[in-house]
VOZAGU-725621 format. One line per field, with one value per residue (C-alpha): residue number from 1; x, z, y. Coordinates in steps of 0.25 Angstrom, whole numbers. Example, Ala and Ser with C-alpha at 12.3 -4.5 7.8 and 13.67 -1.06 7.14 Angstrom:
REM residues 2
pos <- c(1 / 2)
c1 <- c(49 / 55)
c3 <- c(31 / 29)
c2 <- c(-18 / -4)
This chain:
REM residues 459
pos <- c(1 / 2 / 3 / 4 / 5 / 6 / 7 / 8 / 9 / 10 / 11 / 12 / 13 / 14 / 15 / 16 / 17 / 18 / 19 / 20 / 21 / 22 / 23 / 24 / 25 / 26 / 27 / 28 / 29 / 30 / 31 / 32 / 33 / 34 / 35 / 36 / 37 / 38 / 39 / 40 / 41 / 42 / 43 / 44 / 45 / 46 / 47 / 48 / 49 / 50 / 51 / 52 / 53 / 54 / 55 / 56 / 57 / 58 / 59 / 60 / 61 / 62 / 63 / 64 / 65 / 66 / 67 / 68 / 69 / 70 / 71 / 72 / 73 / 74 / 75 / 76 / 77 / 78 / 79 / 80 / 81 / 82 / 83 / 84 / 85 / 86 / 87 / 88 / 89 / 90 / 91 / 92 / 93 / 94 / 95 / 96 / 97 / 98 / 99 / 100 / 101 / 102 / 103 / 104 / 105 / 106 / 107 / 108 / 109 / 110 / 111 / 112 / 113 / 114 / 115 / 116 / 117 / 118 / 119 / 120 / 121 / 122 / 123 / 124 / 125 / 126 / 127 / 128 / 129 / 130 / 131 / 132 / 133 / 134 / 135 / 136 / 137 / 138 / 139 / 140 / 141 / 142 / 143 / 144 / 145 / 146 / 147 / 148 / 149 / 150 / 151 / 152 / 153 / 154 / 155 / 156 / 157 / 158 / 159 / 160 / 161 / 162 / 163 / 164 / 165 / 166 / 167 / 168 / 169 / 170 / 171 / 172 / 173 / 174 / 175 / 176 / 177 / 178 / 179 / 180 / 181 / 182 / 183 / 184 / 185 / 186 / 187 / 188 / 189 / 190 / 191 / 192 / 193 / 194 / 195 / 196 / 197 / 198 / 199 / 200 / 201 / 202 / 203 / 204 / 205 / 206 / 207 / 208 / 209 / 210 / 211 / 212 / 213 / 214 / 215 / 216 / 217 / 218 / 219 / 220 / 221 / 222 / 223 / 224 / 225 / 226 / 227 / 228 / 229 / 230 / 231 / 232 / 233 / 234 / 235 / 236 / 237 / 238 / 239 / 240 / 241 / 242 / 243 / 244 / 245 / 246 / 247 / 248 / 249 / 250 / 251 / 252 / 253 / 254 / 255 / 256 / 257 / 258 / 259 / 260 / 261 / 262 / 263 / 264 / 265 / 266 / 267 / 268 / 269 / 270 / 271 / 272 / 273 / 274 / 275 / 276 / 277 / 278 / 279 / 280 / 281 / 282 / 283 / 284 / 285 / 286 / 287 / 288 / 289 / 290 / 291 / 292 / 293 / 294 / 295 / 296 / 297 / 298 / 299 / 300 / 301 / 302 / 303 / 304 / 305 / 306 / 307 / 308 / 309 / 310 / 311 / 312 / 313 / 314 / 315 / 316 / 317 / 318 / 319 / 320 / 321 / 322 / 323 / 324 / 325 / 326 / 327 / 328 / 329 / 330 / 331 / 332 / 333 / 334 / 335 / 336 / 337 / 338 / 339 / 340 / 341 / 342 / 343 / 344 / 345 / 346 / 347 / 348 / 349 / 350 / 351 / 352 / 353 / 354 / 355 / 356 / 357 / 358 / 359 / 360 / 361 / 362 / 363 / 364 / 365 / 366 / 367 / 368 / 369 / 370 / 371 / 372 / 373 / 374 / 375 / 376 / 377 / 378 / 379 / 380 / 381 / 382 / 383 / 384 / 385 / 386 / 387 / 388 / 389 / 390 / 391 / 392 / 393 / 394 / 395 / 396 / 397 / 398 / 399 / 400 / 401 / 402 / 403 / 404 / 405 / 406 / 407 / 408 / 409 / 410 / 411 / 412 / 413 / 414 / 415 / 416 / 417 / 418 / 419 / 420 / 421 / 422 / 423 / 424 / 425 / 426 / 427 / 428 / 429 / 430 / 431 / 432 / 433 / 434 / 435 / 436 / 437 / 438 / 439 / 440 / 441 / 442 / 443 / 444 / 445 / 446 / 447 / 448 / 449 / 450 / 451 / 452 / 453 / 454 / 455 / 456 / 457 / 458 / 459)
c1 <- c(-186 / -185 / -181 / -181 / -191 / -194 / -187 / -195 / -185 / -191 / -190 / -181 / -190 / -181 / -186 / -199 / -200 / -193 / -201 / -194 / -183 / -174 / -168 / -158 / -152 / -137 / -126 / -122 / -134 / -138 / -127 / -137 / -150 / -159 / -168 / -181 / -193 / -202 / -210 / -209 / -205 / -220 / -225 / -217 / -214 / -228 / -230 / -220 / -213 / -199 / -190 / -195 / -193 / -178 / -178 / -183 / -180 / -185 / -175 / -161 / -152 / -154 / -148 / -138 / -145 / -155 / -144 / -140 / -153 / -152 / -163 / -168 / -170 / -159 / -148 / -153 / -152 / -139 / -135 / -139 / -134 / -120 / -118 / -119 / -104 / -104 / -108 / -115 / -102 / -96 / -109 / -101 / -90 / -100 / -109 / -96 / -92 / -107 / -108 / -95 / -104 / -114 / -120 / -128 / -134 / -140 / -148 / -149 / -156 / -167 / -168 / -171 / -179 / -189 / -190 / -184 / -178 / -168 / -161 / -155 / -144 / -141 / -128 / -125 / -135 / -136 / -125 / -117 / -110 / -109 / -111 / -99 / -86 / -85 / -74 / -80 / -81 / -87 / -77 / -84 / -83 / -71 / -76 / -90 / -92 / -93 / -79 / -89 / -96 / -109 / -117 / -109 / -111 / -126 / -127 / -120 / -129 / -141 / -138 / -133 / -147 / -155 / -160 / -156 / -147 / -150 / -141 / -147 / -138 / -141 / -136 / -144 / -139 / -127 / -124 / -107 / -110 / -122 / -121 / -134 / -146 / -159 / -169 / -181 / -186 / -179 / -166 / -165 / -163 / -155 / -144 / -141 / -125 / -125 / -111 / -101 / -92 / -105 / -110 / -98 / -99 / -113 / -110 / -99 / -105 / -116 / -109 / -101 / -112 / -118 / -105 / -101 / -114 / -124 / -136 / -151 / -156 / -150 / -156 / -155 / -159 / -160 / -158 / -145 / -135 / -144 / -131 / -130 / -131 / -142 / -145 / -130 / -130 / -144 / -138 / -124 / -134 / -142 / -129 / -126 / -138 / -147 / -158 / -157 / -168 / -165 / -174 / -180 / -172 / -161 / -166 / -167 / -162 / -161 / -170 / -175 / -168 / -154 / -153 / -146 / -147 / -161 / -163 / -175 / -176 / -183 / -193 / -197 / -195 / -205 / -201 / -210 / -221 / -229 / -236 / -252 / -253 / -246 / -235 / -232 / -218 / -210 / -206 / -199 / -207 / -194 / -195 / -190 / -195 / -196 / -195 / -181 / -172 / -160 / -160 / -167 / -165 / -176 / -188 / -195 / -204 / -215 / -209 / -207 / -217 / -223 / -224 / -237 / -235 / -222 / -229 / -240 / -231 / -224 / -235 / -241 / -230 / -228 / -242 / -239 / -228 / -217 / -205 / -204 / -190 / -190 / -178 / -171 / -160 / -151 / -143 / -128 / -122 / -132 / -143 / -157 / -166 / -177 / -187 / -185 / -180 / -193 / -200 / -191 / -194 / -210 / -210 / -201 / -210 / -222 / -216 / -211 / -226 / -233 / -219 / -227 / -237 / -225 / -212 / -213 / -225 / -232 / -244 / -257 / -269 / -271 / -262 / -273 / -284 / -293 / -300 / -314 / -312 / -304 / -290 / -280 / -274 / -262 / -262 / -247 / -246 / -239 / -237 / -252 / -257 / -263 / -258 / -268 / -261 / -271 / -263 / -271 / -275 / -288 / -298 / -303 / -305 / -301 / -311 / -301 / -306 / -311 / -303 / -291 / -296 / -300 / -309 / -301 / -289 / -282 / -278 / -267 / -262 / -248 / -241 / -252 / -254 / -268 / -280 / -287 / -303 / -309 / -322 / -327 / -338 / -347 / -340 / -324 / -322 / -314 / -316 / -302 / -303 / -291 / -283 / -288 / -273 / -268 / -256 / -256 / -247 / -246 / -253 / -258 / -256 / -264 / -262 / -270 / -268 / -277 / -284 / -285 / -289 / -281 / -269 / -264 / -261 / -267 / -263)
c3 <- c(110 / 116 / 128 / 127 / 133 / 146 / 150 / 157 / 166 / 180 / 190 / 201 / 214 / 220 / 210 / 210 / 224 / 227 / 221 / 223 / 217 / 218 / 205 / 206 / 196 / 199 / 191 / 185 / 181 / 198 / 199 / 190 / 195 / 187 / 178 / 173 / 180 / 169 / 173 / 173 / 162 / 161 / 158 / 151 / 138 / 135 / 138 / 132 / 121 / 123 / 117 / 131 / 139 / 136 / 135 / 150 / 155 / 170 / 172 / 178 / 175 / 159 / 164 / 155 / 141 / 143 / 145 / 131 / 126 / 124 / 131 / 141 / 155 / 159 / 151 / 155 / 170 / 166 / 160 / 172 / 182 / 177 / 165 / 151 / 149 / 161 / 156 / 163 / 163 / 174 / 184 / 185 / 193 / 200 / 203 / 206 / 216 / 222 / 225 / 234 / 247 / 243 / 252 / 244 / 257 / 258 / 246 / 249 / 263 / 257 / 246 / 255 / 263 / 251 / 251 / 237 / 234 / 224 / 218 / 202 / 202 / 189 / 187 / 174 / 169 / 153 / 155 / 158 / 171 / 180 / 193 / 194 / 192 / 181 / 175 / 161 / 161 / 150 / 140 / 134 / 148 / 158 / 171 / 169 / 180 / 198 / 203 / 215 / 215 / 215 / 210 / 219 / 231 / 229 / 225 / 239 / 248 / 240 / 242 / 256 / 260 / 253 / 238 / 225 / 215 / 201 / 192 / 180 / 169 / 156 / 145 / 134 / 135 / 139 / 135 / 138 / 125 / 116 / 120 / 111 / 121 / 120 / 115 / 112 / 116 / 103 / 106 / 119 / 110 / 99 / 110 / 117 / 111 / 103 / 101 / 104 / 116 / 122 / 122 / 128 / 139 / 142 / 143 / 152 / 160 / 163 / 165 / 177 / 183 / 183 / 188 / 197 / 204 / 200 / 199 / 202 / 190 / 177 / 176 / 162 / 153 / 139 / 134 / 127 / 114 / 106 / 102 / 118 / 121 / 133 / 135 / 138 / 149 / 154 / 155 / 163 / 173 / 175 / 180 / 186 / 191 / 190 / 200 / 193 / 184 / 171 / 167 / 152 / 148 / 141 / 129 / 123 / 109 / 107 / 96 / 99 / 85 / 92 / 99 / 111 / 114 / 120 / 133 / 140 / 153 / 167 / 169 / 162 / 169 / 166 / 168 / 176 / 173 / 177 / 171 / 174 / 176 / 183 / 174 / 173 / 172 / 181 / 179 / 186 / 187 / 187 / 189 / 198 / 211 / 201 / 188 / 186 / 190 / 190 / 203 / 199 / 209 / 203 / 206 / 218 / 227 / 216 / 206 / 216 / 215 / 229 / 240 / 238 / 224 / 224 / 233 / 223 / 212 / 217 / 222 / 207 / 202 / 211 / 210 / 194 / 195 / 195 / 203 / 205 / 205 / 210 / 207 / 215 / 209 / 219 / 219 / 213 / 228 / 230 / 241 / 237 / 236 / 248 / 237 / 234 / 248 / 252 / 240 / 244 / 259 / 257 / 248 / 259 / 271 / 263 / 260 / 272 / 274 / 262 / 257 / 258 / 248 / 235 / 240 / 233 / 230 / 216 / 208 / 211 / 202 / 199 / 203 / 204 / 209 / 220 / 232 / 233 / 238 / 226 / 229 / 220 / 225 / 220 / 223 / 225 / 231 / 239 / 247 / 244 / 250 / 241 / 244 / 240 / 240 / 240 / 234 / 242 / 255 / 260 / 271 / 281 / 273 / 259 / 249 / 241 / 229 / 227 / 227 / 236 / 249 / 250 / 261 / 273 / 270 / 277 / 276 / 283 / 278 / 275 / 290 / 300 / 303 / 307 / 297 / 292 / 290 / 277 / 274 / 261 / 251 / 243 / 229 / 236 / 239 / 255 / 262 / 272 / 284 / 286 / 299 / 306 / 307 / 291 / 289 / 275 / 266 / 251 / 248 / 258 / 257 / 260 / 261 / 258 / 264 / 258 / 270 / 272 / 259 / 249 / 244 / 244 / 228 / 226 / 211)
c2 <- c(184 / 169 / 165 / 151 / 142 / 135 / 123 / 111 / 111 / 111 / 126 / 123 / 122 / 133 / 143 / 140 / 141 / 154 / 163 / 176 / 179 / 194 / 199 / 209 / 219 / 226 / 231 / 244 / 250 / 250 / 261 / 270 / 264 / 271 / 270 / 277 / 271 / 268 / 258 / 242 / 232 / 226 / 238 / 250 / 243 / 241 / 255 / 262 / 252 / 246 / 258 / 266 / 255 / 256 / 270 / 270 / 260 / 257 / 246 / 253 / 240 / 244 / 258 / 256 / 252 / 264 / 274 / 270 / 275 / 290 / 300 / 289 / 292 / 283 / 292 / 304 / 299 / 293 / 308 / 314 / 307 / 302 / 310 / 305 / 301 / 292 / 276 / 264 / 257 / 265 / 260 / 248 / 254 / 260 / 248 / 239 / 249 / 251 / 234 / 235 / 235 / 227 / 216 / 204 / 201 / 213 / 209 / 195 / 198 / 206 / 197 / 185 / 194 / 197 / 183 / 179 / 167 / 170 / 181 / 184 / 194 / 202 / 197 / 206 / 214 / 221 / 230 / 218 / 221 / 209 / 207 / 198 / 195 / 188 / 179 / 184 / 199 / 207 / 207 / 222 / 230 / 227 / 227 / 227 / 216 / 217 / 213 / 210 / 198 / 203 / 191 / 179 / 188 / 189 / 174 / 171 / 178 / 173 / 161 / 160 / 167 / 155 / 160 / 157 / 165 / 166 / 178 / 188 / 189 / 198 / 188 / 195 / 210 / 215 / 230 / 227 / 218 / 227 / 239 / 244 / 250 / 241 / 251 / 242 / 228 / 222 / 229 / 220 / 208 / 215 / 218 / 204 / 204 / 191 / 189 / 176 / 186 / 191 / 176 / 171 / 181 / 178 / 163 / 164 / 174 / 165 / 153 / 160 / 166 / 152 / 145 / 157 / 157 / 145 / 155 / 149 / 157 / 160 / 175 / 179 / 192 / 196 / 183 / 179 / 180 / 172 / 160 / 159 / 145 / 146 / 132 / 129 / 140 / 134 / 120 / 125 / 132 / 121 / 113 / 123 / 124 / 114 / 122 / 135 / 142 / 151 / 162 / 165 / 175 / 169 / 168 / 181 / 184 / 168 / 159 / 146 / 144 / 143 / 129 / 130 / 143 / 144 / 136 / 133 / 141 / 140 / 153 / 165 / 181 / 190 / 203 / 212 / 204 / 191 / 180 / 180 / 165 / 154 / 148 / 134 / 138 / 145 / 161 / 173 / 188 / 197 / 213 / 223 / 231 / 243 / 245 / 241 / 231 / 238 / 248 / 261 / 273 / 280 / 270 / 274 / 266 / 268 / 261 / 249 / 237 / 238 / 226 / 222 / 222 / 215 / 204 / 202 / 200 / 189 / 182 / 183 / 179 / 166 / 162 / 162 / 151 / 164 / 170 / 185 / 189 / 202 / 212 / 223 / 233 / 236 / 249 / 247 / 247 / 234 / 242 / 238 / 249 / 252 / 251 / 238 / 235 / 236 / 229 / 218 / 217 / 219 / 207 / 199 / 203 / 198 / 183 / 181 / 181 / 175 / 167 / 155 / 158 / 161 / 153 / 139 / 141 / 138 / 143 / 137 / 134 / 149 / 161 / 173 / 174 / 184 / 184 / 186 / 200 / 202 / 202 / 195 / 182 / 173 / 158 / 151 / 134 / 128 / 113 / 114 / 127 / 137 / 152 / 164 / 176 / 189 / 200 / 211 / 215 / 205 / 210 / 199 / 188 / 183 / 174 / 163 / 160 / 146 / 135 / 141 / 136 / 121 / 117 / 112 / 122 / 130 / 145 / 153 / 166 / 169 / 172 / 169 / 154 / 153 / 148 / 158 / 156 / 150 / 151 / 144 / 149 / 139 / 144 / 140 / 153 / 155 / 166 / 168 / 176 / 184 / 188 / 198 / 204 / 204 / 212 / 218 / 214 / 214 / 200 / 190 / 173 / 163 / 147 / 138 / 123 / 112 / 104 / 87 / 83 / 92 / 87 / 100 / 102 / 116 / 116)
């Protein structure tokens, strides 16, 4: 599979600089909410092979696909719970009539809160139902859209609170279209619908979302039909707008043999996953609070990535030239689960401390390293400071490793104002005296400011 290749157009300084962005998968398959809870997307696959990834699998917004698939926990749940005769399609009902209530400033508060910069909203998911209402509705399932609409409301109170708003759109499946269950890794490809009306619809689906609501990011999945003429969507969004970023997934399904159709794109999305090193060019980490995108009623607080680890991935990430956007499934009435309620808040309270050290910030020389008591660090840059993030809990001093602390600097912890203590060994290495009062928390920031006769270029 192709997904193009990077353009050597340059990032916007928005993106860059907003390092946090809030992902957010809603529709239909929220009435359900369920999923078996098998594990994550870096991992089961490699365990147990692709056939049993979609047999069970752990992400509730492919509720649908997987009820297709005879003797898999989701339609044995489905059987039990709803009875075998009912179908997905009436969830839509039921999802439209559970959003009547719903508040997008609800979202948007905690959101703003957690301290991201931006938010992508699945506009319409594989099972094709869209969020909005639009002037070019499925032509295979009457009604299958929001008569609410649900993605201008969000893009409104996104940007009245300050962030940007970029839209997910599925233009590679879309089970209205082929209707086939994805049984295997090669199935995923074999079932993107590659004919002219399906193509038609895709273009002029996209073409309003990007009128309608001039997203800041172009969010697409699965790829495309492979005669879609990416490059020409590319070109009327850059127009459009000329600041927005588009991600690497449009290219699925494509060969480079088809001129036109590929387009170059602006970052790459690992999915549950990081890069090891820093990366010249800039990319997005995506994955969930749990094991799911979708909301899934039955992961408990186990299968929840905790605070301190949460923290520590998007500091890694950051320090590698990277965005972290993080994803929450919200039931179908719009009501954020505690759980990740309170993932979202832990990592909130934690920037609104240590912000300094991963908002427009960039990588630094190196991005791992460890103390001399053996606590793994992160580096990040910024207006000539160095920040050394310690991904652990330090006692009553630290030791940098060589080269982080010139003479003459000066360093202050994250939240308290006053100098701290350096003393420097004869290899390089400073040895920081901590605060006598140091309140845990999941990773502790330091910055480093150059003294009279640096010129302040860390890199």
């Amino acid at each position: 599979m192709d997904g193009g290749e990077r353009g050597a157009r340059e990032i916007p300084a928005w993106y860059d600089q907003r390092k946090l962005g809030i992902f957010v998968h809603w529709g239909p398959y929220s009435v359900p909410g369920w999923a078996p809870v098998t594990g994550s997307f870096d991992s089961v696959p490699e365990r147990l092979g692709w056939e049993a990834w979609f047999r069970e699998n752990p992400y509730a917004e492919w509720y649908q696909n997987t009820l297709k698939i005879a003797g898999s926990p989701t339609a044995r749940h489905h059987a039990e719970t709803y009875g075998e005769d009912i179908p997905y399609e009436d969830f839509g009902d039921a999802f439209a009539a559970a959003t009547e209530d719903w508040d997008p400033a609800t979202w948007v508060d905690l959101f703003r809160s957690a301290g991201a910069g931006y938010v992508v909203l699945t506009t319409k998911h594989h099972d094709g139902y869209c969020l909005w209402p639009s002037q070019h509705p499925n032509p295979n399932r009457v009604g299958w859209q929001s008569k609410r609409d649900l993605v201008g409301e969000l893009g409104t109170a996104v940007g009245a609170a300050g962030m940007r708003y970029g839209l997910y759109y599925s233009g590679g499946l879309d089970w209205t279209f082929e209707p086939r269950a994805v049984r295997d890794f090669d199935a995923v490809r074999g079932t993107i619908p590659q004919g002219d009306d399906y193509i038609e619809y895709v273009d002029r689906q996209w073409r309003e979302l990007i009128e309608r609501y001039r997203p800041a990011l172009l969010w697409n999945d699965i790829g495309m039909p492979a005669a879609y003429p990416v490059a020409d969507l590319f070109a009327a969004y850059y127009r459009a707008v000329p600041d927005g970023i588009v991600n690497d997934r449009f290219g699925v399904g494509m060969t480079k043999a088809e001129p036109g159709h590929l387009a170059p794109f602006d970052i790459t999305t690992p999915e549950y996953r990081s890069y090891a090193e820093i990366t010249p060019e800039k990319w997005e980490a995506t994955r969930g609070l749990g094991y799911s995108f979708g909301f899934n009623r039955d992961e408990g607080d186990d299968a929840l990535i905790s605070v301190p680890d949460l923290v520590h991935l998007l500091v890694d990430v950051v320090s590698k030239n990277g965005n972290l956007l993080l994803n929450v499934g919200p039931m179908a009435d719009g009501t954020i689960p505690d759980g990740q309620r309170d993932r979202l808040e832990g990592l909130g309270a934690w920037l609104r401390t240590n912000g300094e050290a991963i908002h427009g910030t960039r990588p630094w020389r190196v991005a791992e390293g460890t103390t001399g008591e053996g606590i793994p660090i992160r580096f990040t840059q910024k207006a000539g400071a160095l920040h050394v993030i310690l991904l652990g809990q330090p006692g009553v001093r630290v030791t940098l490793p060589p080269g982080t602390v010139p003479d003459g600097s000066t360093v202050t912890l994250c939240g308290h104002q006053t100098p701290l203590t350096v003393t420097t060994g004869n290899d390089g290495e400073a040895t920081v005296g901590l605060p006598g009062t140091l309140t845990e928390q999941p990773a502790y920031a330091f910055r480093i400011a150059p003294g009279p006769g640096h010129d302040g270029d860390r890199a």
